[in-house]
MIZA-81414 format. One record per residue (C-alpha): residue in three letters; x, y, z. Coordinates in pm, 1 decimal, always signed. Layout:
residues N
- ALA,X,Y,Z
...
//
This chain:
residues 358
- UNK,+4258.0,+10233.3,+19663.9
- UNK,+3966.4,+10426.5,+19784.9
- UNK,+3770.3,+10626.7,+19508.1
- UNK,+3540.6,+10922.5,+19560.0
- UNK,+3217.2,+10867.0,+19462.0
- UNK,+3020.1,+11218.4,+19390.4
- UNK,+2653.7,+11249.7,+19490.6
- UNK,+2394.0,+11357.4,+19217.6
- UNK,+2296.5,+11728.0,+19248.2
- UNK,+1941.5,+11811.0,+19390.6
- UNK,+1651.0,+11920.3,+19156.9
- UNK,+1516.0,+12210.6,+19099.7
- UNK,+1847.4,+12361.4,+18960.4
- UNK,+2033.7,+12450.1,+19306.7
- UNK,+2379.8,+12527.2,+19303.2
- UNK,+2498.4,+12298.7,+19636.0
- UNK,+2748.5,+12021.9,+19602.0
- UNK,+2692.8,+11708.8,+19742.3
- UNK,+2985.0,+11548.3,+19947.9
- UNK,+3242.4,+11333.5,+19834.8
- UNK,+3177.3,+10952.3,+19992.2
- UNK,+3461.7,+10721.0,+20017.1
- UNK,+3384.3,+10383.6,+19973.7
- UNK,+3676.4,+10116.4,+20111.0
- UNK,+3744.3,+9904.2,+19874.4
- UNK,+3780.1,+9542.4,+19925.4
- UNK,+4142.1,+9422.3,+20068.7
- UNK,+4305.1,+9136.3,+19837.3
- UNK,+4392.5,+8866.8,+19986.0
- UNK,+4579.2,+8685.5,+19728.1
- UNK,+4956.3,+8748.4,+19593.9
- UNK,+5043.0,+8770.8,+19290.9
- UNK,+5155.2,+8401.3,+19297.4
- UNK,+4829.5,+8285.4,+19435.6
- UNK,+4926.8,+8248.4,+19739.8
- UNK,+4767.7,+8373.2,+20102.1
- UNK,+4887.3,+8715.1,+20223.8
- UNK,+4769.7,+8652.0,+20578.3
- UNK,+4772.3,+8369.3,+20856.5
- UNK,+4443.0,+8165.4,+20764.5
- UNK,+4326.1,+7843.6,+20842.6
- UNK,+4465.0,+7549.0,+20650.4
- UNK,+4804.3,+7648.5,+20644.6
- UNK,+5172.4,+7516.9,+20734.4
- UNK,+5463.9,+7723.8,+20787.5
- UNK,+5673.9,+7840.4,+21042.7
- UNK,+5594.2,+8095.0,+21311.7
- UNK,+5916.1,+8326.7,+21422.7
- UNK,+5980.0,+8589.2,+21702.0
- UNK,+6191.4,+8850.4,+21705.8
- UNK,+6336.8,+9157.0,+21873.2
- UNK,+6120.6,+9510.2,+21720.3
- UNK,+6255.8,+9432.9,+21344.4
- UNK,+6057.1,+9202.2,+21150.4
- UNK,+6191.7,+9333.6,+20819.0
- UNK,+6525.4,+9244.1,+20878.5
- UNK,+6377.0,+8916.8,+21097.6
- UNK,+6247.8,+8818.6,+20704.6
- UNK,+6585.7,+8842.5,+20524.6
- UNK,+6735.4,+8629.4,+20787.7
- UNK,+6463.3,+8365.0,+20783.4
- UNK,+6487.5,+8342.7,+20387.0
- UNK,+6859.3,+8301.9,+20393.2
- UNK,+6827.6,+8042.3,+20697.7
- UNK,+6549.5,+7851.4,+20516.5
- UNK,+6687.8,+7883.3,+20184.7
- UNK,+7003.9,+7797.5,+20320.1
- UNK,+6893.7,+7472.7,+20501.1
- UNK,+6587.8,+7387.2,+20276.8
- UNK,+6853.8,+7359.8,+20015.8
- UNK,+7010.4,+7105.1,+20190.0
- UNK,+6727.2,+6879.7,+20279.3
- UNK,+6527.4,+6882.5,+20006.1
- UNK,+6730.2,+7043.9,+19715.6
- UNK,+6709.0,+7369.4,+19536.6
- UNK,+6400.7,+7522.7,+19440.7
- UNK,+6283.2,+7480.0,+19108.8
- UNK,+6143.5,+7754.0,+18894.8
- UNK,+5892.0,+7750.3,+18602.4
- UNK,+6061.0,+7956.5,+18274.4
- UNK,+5877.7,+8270.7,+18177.8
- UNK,+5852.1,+8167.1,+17814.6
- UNK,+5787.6,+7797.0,+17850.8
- UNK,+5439.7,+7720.3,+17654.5
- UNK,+5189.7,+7460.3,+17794.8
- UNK,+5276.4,+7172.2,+17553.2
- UNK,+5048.4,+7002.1,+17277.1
- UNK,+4841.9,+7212.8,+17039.3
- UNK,+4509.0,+7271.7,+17136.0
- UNK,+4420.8,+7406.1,+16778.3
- UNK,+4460.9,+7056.2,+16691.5
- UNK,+4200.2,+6900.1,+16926.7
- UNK,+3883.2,+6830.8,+16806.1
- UNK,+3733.1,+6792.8,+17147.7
- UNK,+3644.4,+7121.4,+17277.6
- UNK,+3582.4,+7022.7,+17609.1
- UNK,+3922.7,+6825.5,+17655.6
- UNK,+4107.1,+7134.9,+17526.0
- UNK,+3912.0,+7326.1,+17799.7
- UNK,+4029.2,+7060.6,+18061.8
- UNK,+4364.4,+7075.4,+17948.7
- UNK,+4411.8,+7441.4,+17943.7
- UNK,+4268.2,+7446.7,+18308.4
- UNK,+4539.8,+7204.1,+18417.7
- UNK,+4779.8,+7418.1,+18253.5
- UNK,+4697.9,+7705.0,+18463.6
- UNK,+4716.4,+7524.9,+18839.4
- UNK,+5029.0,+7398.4,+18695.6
- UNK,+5166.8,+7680.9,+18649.0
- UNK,+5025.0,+7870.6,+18938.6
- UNK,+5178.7,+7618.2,+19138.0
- UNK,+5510.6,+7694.2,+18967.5
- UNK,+5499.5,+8050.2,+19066.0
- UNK,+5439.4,+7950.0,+19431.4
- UNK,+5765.0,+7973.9,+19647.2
- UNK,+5912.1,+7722.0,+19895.9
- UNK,+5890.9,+7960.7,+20176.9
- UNK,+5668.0,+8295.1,+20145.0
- UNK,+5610.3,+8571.1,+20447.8
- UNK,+5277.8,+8623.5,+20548.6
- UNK,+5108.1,+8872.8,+20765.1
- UNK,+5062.1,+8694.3,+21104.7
- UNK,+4863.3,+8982.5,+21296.2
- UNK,+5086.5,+9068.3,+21576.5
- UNK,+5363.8,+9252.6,+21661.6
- UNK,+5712.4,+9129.4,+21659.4
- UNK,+5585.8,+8784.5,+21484.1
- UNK,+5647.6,+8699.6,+21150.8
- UNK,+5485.0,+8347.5,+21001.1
- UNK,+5678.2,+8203.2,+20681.3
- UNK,+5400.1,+7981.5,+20488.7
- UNK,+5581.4,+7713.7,+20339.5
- UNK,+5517.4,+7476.3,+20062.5
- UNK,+5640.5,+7128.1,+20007.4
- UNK,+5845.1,+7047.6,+20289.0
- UNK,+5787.0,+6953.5,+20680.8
- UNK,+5801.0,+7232.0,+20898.7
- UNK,+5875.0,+7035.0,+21174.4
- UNK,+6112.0,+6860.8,+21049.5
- UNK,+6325.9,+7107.7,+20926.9
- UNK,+6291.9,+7354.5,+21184.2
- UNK,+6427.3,+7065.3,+21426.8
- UNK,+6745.2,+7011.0,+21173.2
- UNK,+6836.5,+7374.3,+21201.3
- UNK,+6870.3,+7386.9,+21565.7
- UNK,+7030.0,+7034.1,+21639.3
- UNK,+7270.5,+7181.3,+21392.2
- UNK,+7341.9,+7503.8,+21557.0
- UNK,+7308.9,+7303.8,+21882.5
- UNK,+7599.2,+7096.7,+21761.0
- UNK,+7817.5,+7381.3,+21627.6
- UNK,+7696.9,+7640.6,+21846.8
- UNK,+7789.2,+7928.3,+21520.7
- UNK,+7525.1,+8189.4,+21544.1
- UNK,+7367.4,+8295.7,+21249.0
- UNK,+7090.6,+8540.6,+21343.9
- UNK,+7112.9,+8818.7,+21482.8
- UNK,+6750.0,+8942.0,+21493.7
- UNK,+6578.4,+8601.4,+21495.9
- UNK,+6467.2,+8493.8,+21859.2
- UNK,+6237.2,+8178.0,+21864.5
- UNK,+6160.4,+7964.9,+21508.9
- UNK,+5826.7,+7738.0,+21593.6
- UNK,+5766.4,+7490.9,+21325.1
- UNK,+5326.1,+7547.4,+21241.8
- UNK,+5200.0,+7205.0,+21101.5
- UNK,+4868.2,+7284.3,+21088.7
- UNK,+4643.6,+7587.0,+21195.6
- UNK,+4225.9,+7607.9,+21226.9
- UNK,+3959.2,+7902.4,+21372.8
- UNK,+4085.2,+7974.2,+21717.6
- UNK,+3710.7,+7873.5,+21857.5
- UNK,+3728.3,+7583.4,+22157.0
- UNK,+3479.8,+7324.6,+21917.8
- UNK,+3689.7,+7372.8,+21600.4
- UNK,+4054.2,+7315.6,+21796.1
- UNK,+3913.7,+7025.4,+21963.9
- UNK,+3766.5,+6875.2,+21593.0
- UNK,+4099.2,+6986.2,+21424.8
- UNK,+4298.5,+6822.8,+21723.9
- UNK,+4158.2,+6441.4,+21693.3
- UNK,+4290.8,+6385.2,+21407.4
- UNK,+4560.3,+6605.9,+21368.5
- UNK,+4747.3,+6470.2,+21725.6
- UNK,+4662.6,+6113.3,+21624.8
- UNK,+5048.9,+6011.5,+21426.4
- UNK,+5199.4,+6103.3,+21739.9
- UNK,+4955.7,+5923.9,+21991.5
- UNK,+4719.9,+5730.2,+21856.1
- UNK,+4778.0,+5378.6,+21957.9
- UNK,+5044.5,+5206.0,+21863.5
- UNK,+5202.0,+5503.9,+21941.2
- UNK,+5265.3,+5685.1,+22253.3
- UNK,+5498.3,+5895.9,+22431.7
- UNK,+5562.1,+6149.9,+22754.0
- UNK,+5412.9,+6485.6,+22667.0
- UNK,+5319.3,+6847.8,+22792.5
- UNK,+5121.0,+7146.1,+22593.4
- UNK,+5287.5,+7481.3,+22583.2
- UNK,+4986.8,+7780.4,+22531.5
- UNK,+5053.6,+8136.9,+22376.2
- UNK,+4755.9,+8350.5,+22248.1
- UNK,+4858.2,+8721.6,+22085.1
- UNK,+4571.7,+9002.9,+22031.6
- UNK,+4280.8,+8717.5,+22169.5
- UNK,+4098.6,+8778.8,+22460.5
- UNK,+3798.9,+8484.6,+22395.1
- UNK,+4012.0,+8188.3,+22494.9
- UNK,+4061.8,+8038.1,+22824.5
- UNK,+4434.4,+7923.9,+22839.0
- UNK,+4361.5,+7658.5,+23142.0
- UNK,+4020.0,+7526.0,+22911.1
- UNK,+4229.8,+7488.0,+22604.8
- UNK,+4489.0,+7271.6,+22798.5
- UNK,+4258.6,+7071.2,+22973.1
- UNK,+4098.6,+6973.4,+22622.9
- UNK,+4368.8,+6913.7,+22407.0
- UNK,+4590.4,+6692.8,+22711.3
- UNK,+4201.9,+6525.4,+22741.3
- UNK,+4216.0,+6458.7,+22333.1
- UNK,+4614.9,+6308.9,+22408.2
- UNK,+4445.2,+6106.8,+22651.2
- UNK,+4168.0,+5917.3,+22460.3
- UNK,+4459.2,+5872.4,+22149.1
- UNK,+4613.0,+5618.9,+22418.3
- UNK,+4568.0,+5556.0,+22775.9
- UNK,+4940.6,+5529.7,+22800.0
- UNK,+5005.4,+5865.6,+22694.6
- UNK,+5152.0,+6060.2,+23010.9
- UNK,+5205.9,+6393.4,+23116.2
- UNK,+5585.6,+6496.4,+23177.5
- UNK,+5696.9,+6828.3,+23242.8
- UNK,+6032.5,+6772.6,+23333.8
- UNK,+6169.5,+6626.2,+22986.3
- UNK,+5858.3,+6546.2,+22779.2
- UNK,+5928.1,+6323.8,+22431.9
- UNK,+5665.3,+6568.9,+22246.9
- UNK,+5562.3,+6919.1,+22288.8
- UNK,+5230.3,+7028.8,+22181.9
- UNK,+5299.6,+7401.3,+22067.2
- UNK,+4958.7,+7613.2,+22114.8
- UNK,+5003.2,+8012.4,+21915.6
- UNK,+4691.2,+8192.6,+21938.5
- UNK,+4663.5,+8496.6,+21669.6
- UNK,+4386.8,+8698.9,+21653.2
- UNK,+4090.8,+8415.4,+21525.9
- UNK,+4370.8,+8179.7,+21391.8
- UNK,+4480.0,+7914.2,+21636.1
- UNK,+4886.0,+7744.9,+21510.1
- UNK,+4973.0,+7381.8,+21617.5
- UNK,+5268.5,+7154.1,+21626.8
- UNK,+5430.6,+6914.5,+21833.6
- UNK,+5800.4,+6906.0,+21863.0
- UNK,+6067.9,+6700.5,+21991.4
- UNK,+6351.9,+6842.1,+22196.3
- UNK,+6172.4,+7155.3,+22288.6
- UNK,+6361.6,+7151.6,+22646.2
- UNK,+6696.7,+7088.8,+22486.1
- UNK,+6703.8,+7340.6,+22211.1
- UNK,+6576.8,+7589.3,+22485.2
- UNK,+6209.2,+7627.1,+22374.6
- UNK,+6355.7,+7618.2,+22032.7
- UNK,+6512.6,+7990.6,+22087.9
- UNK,+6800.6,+8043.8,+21828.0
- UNK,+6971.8,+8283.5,+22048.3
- UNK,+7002.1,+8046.0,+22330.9
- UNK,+7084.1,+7726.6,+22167.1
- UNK,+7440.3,+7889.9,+22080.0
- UNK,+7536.3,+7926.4,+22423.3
- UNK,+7738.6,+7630.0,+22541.3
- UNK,+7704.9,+7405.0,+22819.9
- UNK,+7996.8,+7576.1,+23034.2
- UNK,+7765.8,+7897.3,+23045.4
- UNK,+7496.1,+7756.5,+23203.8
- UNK,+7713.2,+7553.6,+23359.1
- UNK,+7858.3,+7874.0,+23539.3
- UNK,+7577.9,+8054.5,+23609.7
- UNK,+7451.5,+7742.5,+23819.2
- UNK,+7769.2,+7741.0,+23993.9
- UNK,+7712.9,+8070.7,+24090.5
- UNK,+7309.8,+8059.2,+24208.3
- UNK,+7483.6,+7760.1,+24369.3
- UNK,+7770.1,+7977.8,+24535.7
- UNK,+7477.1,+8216.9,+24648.1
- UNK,+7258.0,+8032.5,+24780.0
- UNK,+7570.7,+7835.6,+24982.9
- UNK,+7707.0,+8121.4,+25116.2
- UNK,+7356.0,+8243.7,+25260.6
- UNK,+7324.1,+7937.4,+25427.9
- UNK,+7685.1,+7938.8,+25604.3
- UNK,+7613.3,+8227.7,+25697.5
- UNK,+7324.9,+8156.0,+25887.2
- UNK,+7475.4,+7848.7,+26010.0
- UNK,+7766.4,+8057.6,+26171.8
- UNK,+7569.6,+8249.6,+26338.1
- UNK,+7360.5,+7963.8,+26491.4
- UNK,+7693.3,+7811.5,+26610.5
- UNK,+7820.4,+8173.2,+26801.5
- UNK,+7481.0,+8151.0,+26949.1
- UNK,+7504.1,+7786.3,+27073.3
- UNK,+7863.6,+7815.4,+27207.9
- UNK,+7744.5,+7841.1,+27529.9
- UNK,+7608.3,+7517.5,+27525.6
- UNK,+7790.8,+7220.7,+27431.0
- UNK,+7527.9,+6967.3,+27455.0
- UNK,+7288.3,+7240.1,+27235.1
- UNK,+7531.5,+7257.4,+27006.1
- UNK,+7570.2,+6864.2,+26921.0
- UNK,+7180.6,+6837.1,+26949.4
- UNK,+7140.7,+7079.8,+26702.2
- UNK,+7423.4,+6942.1,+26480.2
- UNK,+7216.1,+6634.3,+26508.5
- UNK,+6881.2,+6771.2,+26471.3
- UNK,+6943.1,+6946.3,+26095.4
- UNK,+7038.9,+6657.7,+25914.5
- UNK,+6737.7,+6491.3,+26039.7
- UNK,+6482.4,+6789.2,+25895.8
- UNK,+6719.3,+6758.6,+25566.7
- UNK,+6649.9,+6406.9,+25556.6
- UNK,+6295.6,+6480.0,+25601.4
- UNK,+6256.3,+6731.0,+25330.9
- UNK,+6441.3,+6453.4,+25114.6
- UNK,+6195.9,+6200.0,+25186.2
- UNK,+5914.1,+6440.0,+25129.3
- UNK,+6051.7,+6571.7,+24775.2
- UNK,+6073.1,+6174.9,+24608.8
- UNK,+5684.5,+6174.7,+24705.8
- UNK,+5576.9,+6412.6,+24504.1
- UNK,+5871.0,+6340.1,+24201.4
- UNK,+5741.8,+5994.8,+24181.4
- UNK,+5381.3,+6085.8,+24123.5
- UNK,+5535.9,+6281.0,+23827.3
- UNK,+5782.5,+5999.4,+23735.5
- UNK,+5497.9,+5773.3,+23737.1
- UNK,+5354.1,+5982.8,+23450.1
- UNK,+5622.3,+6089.8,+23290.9
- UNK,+5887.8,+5720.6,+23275.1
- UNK,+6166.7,+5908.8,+23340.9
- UNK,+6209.2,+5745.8,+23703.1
- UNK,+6609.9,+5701.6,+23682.3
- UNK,+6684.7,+6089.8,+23625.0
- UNK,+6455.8,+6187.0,+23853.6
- UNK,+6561.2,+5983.6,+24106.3
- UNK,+6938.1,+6097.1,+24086.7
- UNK,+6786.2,+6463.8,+24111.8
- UNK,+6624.4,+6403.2,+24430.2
- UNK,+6969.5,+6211.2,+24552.0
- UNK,+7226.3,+6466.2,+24416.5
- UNK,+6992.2,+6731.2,+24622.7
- UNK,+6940.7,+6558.4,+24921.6
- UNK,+7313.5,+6502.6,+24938.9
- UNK,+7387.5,+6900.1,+24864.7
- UNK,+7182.3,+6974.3,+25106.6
- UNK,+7375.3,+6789.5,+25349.1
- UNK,+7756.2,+6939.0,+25199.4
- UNK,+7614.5,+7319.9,+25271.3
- UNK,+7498.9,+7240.6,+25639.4
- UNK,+7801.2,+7029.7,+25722.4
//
C-alpha cells in the first residue's frame, strides 16, 4: 500500500506544511506459493473465454480441471504443514553441506506448495489463463472435449472456449520467430509432418501485424519439412496464436475443426442440430431458386423452342461452375492430402445444383 511520505519543514522557523507525496509502491508479483500472479513468458497453462463472469468462469475451470486432471494423472498431492526436512543438520560437521541441504529443502517445499492448476491474471477482459504445473495442457484439454464430444453432457455454464497454452514468449516478431523453431519442431520437424493452418488472436496489442505473424510462423512450418502443407479445410494440427498485451500464447492442437474451435458450449450440440439448420439454409436457398426458376418458365411459355433451349442451356453453366470449383479445390487438395473428401464435396454440389434447377 501507498505510504505518505511528509516533506521536511523550511528553515528559518516558518509555520507552512509541506505536502504529503505518495510514493507507489512496488506491485508483487509472486503468490504466496511462489508462483506467477500474471501471464509472463515461460509459462504453460490453459487460456479460457468466457461470457462477462470470470469469477464464476474460475470455479468452473477448477472443478473441470480438478475433475479431469484427477483422472489422468491422479490426485494432487500435498506437502503436510508439520512435516520437518529430514536428517539433523546439528549433526553435520560440514557447514557448507548443511547450507546445501537446507537450500534443497526449501525448493522442495516451495514446490510442494505449488498447485496443479493456479489462475493468473491474463490482462484482458473476459479471459482467464489457468497456469498449470506438471501435466500437458494439450493433452488434457483435448481429453475433456473428445469426452464431452462423446457424451455431449454439458458441464459449464459460463465457460466458452478452453485453449490449451504450451508455451508463451515476448509478443515481439524476432522473439516469436526464435521461440517458434524450436518450439514447432515435435510436430514438424522431419520425420514428422502433417496438414496444418495458424489461427491468430491478439487482445489489448496494437504493435503486431496479424498477416506478418502468419506469414512467419507457416514460413518456420515450412523449413521444419518441405512436406508440411497448408489445409484449411480439415488441417491435422492447428497452430493457436493469443496475443495479450506483450505476452504472445502458443499451441498446436488436433481436432480444432471437430471440437468446434475447441468451444465447450458448442461441442454439446449434436450432430442432428447442425444437421437441421443445414437443412434449412438448404430449404432457403432452394426455395429462392424455384422461385426464380418459375418465373423464368411463365416468361418463356410463349416460346416452346426458348423454353427447351433454356432447359438445356442451365445445366450446361452448372456444369461449368462445377468444372471451375474442382480447379481451385485441387490446388488446395494438393496441399492439404485430403483429395477424396474434397472431391465428394465438389460432386455432392455439382449434383445439388442440378436437383434445385431440375
Amino acid at each position: 500500500m501507498a505510504s505518505p511520505v511528509q516533506q521536511s519543514p523550511q528553515p528559518g522557523g516558518g509555520k507552512r506544511k509541506g505536502k504529503a507525496q505518495y510514493v507507489q509502491a512496488k506491485r508483487a508479483r509472486r503468490c504466496d506459493g511462489g508462483g506467477p500472479r500474471q501471464l509472463e513468458p515461460g509459462l504453460q497453462g490453459i487460456l479460457i473465454t468466457c461470457n462477462m463472469n470470470e469469477r464464476k468462469c474460475v470455479e468452473e475451470a477448477y472443478s473441470l480441471l480438478n475433475e479431469y486432471g484427477d483422472d489422468m494423472y491422479g490426485p494432487e498431492k500435498f506437502a503436510d504443514k508439520d512435516q520437518q526436512p529430514s536428517g539433523s543438520e546439528a549433526e553435520d560437521d560440514d557447514v557448507e553441506a548443511a547450507l546445501k541441504k537446507e537450500v534443497g529443502d526449501i525448493k522442495a517445499s516451495t514446490e510442494m506448495r505449488l498447485r496443479r492448476f493456479q489462475s493468473v491474471e491474463s490482462g484482458a477482459n473476459n479471459v482467464v489463463f489457468i497456469r498449470t504445473l506438471g501435466i500437458e495442457p494439450e493433452k488434457l484439454v483435448h481429453h475433456i472435449l473428445q469426452d464431452i464430444y462423446k457424451t455431449k453432457k454439458k458441464k459449464t455454464r459460463v465457460i466458452l472456449r478452453m485453449l490449451p497454452i504450451s508455451g508463451t514468449c515476448k509478443a515481439f516478431l524476432e522473439d516469436m520467430k526464435k521461440y517458434a523453431e524450436t518450439f514447432l519442431e515435435p510436430w514438424f520437424k522431419a520425420p514428422n509432418k502433417g496438414t496444418f493452418q495458424i489461427v491468430y488472436k491478439s487482445r489489448n496489442n496494437s504493435h503486431m501485424n496479424r498477416e506478418e505473424v502468419i506469414k512467419e510462423l507457416a514460413g518456420i512450418v515450412g523449413s521444419l519439412n518441405s512436406e508440411n502443407k497448408v489445409d484449411l479445410t480439415n488441417p491435422q494440427y492447428t497452430v493457436v496464436v493469443e496475443i495479450i498485451k506483450a505476452v504472445c500464447c502458443l499451441s498446436v492442437v488436433k481436432d480444432y475443426t471437430l471440437f468446434r474451435k475447441y468451444n465447450l458450449q458448442e461441442v454439446v450440440k449434436s450432430a442432428k442440430d447442425s444437421s437441421q439448420l443445414n437443412a434449412k439454409q438448404a430449404a432457403l436457398t432452394g426455395n429462392g431458386k424455384e422461385a426464380k426458376l418459375e418465373s423464368g418458365d411463365k416468361s418463356n411459355q410463349k416460346d416452346a423452342a426458348e423454353g427447351k433451349n433454356n432447359q438445356q442451356v442451365v445445366p450446361e453453366d452448372s456444369e461449368e461452375l462445377g468444372q471451375t470449383e474442382p480447379v481451385s479445390e485441387t490446388h488446395v487438395v494438393s496441399e492439404g492430402a485430403a483429395k477424396p473428401e474434397l472431391a465428394s464435396q465438389v460432386t455432392e454440389g455439382s449434383e445439388s445444383h442440378g436437383n434445385d434447377l431440375s
